[in-house]
C-alpha positions in Angstrom: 74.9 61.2 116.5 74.9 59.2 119.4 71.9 56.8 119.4 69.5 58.5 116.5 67.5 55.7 116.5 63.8 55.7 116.4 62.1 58.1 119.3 65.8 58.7 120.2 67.0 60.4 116.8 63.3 62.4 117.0 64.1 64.0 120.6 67.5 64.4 119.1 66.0 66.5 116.1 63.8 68.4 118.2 66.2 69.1 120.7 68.5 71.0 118.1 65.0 72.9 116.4 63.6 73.7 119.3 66.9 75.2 120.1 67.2 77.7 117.5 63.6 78.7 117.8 64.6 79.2 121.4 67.5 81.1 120.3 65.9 83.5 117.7 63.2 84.6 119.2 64.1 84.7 122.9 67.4 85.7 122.8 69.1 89.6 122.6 67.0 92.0 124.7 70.3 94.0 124.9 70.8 94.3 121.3 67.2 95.2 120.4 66.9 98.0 123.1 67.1 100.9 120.0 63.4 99.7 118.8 62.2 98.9 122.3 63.0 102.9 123.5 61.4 104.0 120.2 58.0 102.1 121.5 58.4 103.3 125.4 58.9 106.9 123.8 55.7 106.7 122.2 54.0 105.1 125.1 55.1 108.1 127.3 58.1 106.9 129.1 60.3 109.2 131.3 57.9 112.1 129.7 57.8 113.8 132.8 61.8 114.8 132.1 61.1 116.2 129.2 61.0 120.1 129.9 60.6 123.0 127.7 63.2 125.5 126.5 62.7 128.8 125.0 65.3 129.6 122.1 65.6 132.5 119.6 64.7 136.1 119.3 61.2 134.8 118.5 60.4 132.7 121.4 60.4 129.6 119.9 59.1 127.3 122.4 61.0 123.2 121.8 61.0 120.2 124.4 64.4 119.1 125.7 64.1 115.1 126.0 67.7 115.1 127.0 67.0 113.9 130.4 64.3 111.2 129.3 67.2 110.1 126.9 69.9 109.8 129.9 67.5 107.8 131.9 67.0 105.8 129.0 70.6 105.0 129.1 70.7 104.5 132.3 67.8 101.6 132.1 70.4 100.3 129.3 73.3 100.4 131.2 72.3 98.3 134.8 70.3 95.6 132.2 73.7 95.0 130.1 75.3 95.4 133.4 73.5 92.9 135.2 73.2 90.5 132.1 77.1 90.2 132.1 78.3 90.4 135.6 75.6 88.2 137.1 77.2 85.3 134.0 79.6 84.6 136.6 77.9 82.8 139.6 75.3 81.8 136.6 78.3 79.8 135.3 79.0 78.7 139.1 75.2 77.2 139.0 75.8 75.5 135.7 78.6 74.1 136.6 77.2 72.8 139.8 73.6 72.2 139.4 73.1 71.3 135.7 71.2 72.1 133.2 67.6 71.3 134.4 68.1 74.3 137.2 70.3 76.5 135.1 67.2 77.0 132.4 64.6 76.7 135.5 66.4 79.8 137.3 66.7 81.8 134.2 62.8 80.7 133.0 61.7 82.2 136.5 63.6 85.5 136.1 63.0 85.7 132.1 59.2 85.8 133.0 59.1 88.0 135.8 60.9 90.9 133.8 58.0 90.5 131.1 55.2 90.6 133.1 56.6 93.4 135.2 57.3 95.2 131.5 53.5 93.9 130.7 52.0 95.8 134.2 53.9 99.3 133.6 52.9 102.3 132.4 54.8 105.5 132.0 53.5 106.7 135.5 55.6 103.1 136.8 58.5 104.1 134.3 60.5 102.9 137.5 59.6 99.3 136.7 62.0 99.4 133.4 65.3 99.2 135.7 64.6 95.6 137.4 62.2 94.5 135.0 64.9 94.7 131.6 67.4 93.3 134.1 65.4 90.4 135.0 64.5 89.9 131.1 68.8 89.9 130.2 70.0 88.0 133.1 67.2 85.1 132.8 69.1 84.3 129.7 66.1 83.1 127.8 65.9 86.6 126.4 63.6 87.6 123.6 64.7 89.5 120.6 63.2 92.8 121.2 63.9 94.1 117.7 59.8 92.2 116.6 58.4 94.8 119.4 58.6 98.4 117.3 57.3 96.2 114.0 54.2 94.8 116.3 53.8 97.8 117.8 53.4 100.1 114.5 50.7 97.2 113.9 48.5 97.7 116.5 50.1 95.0 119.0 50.4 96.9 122.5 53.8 96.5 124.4 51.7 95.0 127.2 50.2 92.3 125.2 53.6 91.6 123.4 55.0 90.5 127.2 51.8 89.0 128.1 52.3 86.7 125.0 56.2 86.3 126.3 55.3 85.5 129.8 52.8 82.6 128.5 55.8 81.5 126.0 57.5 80.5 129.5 55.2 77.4 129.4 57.1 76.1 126.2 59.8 76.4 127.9 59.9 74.4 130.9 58.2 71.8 128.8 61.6 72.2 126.6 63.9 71.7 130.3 61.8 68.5 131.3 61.2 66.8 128.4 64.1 67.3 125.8 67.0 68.7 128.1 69.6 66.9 130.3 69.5 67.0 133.8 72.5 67.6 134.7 76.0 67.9 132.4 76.6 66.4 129.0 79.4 64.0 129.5 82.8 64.3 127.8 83.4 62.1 125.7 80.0 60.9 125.3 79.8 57.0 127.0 78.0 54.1 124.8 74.6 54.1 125.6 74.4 57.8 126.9 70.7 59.5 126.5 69.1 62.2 128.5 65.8 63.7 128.5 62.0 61.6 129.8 63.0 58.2 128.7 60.2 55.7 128.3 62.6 52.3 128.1 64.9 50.8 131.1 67.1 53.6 132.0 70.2 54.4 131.6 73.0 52.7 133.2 75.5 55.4 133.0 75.1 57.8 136.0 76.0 61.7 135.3 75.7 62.4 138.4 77.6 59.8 140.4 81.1 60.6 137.7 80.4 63.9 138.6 80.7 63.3 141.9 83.7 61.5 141.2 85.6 63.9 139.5 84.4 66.7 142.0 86.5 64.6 144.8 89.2 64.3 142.7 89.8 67.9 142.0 89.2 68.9 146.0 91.9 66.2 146.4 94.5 68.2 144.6 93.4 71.9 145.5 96.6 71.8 148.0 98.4 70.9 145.1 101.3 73.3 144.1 100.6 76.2 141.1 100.6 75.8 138.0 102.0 78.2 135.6 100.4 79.3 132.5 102.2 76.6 130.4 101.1 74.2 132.6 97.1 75.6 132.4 97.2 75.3 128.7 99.1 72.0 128.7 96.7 70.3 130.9 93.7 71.2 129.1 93.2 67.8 126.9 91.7 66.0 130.4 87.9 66.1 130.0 86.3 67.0 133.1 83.7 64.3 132.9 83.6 60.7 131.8 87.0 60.1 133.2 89.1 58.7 135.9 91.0 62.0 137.0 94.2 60.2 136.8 95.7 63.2 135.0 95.8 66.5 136.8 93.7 69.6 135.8 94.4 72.9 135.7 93.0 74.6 138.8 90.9 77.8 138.3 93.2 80.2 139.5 96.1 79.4 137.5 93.7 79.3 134.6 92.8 83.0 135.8 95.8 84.1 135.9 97.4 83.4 132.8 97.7 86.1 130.0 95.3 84.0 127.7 92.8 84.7 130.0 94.0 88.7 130.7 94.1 89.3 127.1 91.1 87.4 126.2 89.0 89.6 129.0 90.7 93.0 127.2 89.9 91.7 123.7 85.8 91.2 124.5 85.7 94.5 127.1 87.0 97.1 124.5 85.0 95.7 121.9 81.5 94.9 124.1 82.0 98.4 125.4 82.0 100.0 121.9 78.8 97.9 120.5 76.8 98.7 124.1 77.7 102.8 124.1 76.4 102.3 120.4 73.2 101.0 121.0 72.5 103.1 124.2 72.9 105.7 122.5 71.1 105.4 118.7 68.4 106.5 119.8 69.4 109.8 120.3 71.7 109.8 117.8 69.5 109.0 115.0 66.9 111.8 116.4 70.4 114.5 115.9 71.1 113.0 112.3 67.3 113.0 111.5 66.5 116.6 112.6 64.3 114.9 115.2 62.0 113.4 112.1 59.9 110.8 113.9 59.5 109.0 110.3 62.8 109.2 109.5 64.4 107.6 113.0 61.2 104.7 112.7 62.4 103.9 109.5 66.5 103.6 110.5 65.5 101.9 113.8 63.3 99.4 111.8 66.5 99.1 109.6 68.6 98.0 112.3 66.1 96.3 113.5 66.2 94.0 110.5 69.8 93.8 110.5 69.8 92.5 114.0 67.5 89.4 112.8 69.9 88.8 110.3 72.8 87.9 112.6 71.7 84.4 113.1 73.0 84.3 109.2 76.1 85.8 110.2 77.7 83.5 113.2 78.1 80.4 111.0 80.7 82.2 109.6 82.8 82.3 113.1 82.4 78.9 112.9 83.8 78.1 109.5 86.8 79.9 110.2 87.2 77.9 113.5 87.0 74.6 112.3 88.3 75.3 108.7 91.6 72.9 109.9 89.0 70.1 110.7 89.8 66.7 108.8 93.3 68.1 107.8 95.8 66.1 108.9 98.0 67.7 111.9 101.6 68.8 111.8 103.8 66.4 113.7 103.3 66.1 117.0 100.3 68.7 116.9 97.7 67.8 119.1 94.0 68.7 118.4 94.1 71.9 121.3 96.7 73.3 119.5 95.4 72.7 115.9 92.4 74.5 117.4 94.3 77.3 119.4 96.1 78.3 115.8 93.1 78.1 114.3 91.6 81.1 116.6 94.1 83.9 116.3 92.1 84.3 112.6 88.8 84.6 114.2 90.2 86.7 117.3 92.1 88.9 114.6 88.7 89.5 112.2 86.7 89.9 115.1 88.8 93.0 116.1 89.3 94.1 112.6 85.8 94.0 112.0 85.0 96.3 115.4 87.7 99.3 114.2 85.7 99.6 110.3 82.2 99.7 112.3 83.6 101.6 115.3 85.3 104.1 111.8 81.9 103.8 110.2 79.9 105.0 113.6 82.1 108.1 114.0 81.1 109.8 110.8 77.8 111.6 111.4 76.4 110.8 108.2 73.1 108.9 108.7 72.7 107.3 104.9 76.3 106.1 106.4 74.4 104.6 109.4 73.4 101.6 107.0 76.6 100.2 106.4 77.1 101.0 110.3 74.7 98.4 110.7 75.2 95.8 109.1 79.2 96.1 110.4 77.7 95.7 114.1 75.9 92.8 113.5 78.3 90.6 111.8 80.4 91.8 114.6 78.1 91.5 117.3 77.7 88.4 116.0 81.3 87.2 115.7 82.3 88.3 119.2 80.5 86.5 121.6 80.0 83.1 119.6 84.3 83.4 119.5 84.4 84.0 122.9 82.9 81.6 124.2 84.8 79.2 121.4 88.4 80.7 122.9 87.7 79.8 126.1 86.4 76.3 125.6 89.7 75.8 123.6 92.3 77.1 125.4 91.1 76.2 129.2 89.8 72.9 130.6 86.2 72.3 129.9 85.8 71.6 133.7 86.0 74.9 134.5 83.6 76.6 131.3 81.4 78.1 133.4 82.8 79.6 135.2 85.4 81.1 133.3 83.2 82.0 130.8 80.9 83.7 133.8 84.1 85.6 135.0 85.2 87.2 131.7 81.9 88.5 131.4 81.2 89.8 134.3 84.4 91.4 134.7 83.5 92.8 131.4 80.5 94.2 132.4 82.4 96.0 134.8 84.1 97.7 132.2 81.0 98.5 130.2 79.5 100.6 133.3 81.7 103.2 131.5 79.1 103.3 128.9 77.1 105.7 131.2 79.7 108.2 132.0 80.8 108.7 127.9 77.1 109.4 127.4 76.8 112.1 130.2 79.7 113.6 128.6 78.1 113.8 125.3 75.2 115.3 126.8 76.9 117.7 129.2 80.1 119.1 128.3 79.8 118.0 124.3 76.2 119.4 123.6 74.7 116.5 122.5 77.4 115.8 119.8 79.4 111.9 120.3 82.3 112.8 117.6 84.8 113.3 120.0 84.0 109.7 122.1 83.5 107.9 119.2 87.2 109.1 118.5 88.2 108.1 121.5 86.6 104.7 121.4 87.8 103.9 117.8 91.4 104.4 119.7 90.6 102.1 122.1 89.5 99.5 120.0 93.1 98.9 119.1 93.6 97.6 122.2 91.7 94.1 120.9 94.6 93.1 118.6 97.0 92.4 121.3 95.0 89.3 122.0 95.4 87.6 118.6 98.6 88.9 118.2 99.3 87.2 121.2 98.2 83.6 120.5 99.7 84.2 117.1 103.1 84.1 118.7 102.3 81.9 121.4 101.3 78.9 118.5 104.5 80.0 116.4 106.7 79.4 119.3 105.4 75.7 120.1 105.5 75.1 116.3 109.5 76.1 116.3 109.9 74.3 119.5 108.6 70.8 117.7 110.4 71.6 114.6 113.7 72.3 116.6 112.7 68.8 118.5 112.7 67.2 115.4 115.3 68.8 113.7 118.0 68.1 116.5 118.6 64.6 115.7 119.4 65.2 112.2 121.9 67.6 112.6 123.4 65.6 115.2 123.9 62.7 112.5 124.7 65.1 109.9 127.8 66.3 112.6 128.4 63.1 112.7 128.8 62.1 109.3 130.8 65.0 108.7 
């Protein structure tokens, strides 16, 4: 690592730490809503749309919570919403603000949601909407899964997100003292640190290249289009650290290709199917459990647990990624494509892995529920870590953000359909999902055409540099002949 020495390799060391303590136990508010509606439920949430039914020849008097469920749902759906589409001009601020007001933007929001969520009470059940919204778009999002096991323990929900809010405080610290500024260079100059440096500092300037290569692209914006050949081509210039002698894909032709089509159908399909999953277990485990309150504490704790255990299950993505690192490349393979072929696995297991969970969710066995689990995790897990991967290999890093922010907000547009399917099992299906779940397992299909697709696309530049090769030798061999 570049200049581990000293203070340096320290901040370097609790940069990384600080990082994945950052990342397990502020991240996934989305993913952890099953355990955070089982605590809100208890606390009185949405009560008042719970009504009572009379049933049977004897009168039997039971509460319908169907309505407290929808709006439950509802909550569900504007927070994933919101946490995907608003990734978009997020990646717009990244990419022209930095990190520093990136993380100080998403710190402000992070902590208003959780002491908004701290200050309700079921009479301000209202407060849920913007209040989860502002918790999944501040991106420094705390894994609600701990809140149900606290909660059981005698930990209020409003002194779990008065503990979160004060957590905020280790966070800026984090941004001023141990993050960059602005961007991370590509490739990394001699001499490069970031962070509060106590020694003469740095003579490399972030912010002036950045400048530099910002001109460079408005420079060429009139430029004519490129086609999808030429997006992927072009993607070896690094968009900082360099002259900009080489062009650079432009954002719309990178937009337009079918990487980028395909890519955005391949993580909508599958991000719909986890998100109608989780809205929905809730209710679902309450159908499979004959409404035993024991029974659904113990399956949500279950997937609860399973949820932690996806920080075990991403390295795996990554191994499979870079399992062609260190082995030498085919002639006249450069490292983008080595990388490119080297996704269609991941891409392909990632959608493989969503049809056996999306199989294993459709069977309305609850004992089944287990395996159901642990299949959405280690799919959860290997979707959104290989999404961000395919599009940091197969577009130029200049324009990350916000590509990254545009597949996933137009994703989120697609996952709005979440709250539709689940008025549908509420209305016209009485409560049972079989038939969507059907539906959605057929859907899910739809994901392989992505790998499929750069399958083909690296087999056809591998036969067009074998044919390269191979036409000089057959000439001769004409020849000799």
């Amino acid at each position: 690592m570049l200049g581990c020495k000293g203070g340096l390799g320290l901040r370097y060391r609790l940069t990384l730490a600080t990082g994945l303590v950052e990342c397990l136990c502020f991240a996934g508010v989305v993913f952890g809503f099953a355990s955070l509606v089982f605590v809100l439920k208890t606390d009185g949430y949405f009560t008042d749309l719970c009504v009572d039914t009379t049933t049977g020849p004897n009168g039997t008097v039971q509460t319908d919570c169907s309505g407290q469920d929808e709006q439950f749902s509802l909550v569900f759906t504007v927070a994933s919403f919101m946490n995907n589409f608003l990734t978009l001009p997020n990646g717009f601020i990244f990419d022209r603000f930095g990190t520093m007001a990136t993380r100080i933007l998403g710190i402000c929001l992070y902590t208003t949601g959780t002491l908004m969520v701290a200050f309700s009470s079921s009479a301000l059940s209202m407060l849920l909407f913007p209040a989860l919204s502002f918790i999944a778009v501040g991106g420094i999002l705390f894994l609600i899964t701990n809140m149900q096991v606290l909660y059981e323990g005698g930990v209020s929900l409003h002194t779990s997100f008065l503990i979160l809010s004060a957590c905020s405080v280790v966070h800026l610290l984090r941004t001023f003292l141990l993050m960059p500024t602005t961007h991370i260079p590509y490739p990394l100059p001699e001499g490069y640190t970031y962070g509060v440096s106590l020694g003469k500092p740095n003579s490399y300037s972030v912010e002036k290249d950045e400048k530099t290569q910002e001109t460079v692209m408005t420079a060429k914006t009139e430029g004519p289009e490129e086609t999808e050949e030429t997006a992927l081509q072009l993607e070896d210039q690094p968009p900082f650290g360099h002259s900009g002698k080489e062009p650079v894909a432009s954002f719309r032709s990178c937009v337009l290709s079918r990487f980028f089509v395909f890519h955005l159908m391949w993580l909508s399909v599958m991000q719909l199917r986890h998100y109608l999953f989780i809205g929905t277990l809730n209710p679902m485990l309450n159908r499979l459990a004959d409404n035993d309150p024991a029974l659904v504490s113990r399956y949500t704790n279950a997937f609860a647990f399973t949820q932690l255990c996806g920080v075990l299950c991403a390295p795996w993505n990554g191994l499979i990624l870079d399992r062609h690192k260190g082995k030498p490349l085919a002639p006249g393979e450069t490292d983008k494509e080595a990388d490119l072929r080297s996704s269609s696995l991941s891409l392909f297991l990632t959608a493989f892995q969503c049809l056996l969970f999306s199989v294993s969710a459709s069977v309305p066995l609850l004992p089944l529920q287990y395996l159901t689990f642990i299949l959405q995790v280690l799919n959860r897990s290997f979707l959104y870590g290989g999404s961000a991967a395919f599009v940091s290999i197969a577009f130029p890093g200049v324009h990350f953000g916000k590509l990254y922010g545009l597949v996933m907000s137009l994703s989120a547009v697609v996952s709005l359909l979440q709250y539709p399917c689940f008025a549908l099992v509420k209305g016209s299906l009485g409560g049972d999902p079989y038939y969507v779940n059907i539906a959605l397992t057929l859907l899910s299909l739809l994901a392989f055409v992505h790998p499929v697709n750069v399958f083909y696309h690296c087999r056809k530049l591998t036969n067009g540099r074998k044919d390269a090769a191979g036409s000089p030798t057959v000439t001769l061999a004409e020849a000799k002949l």
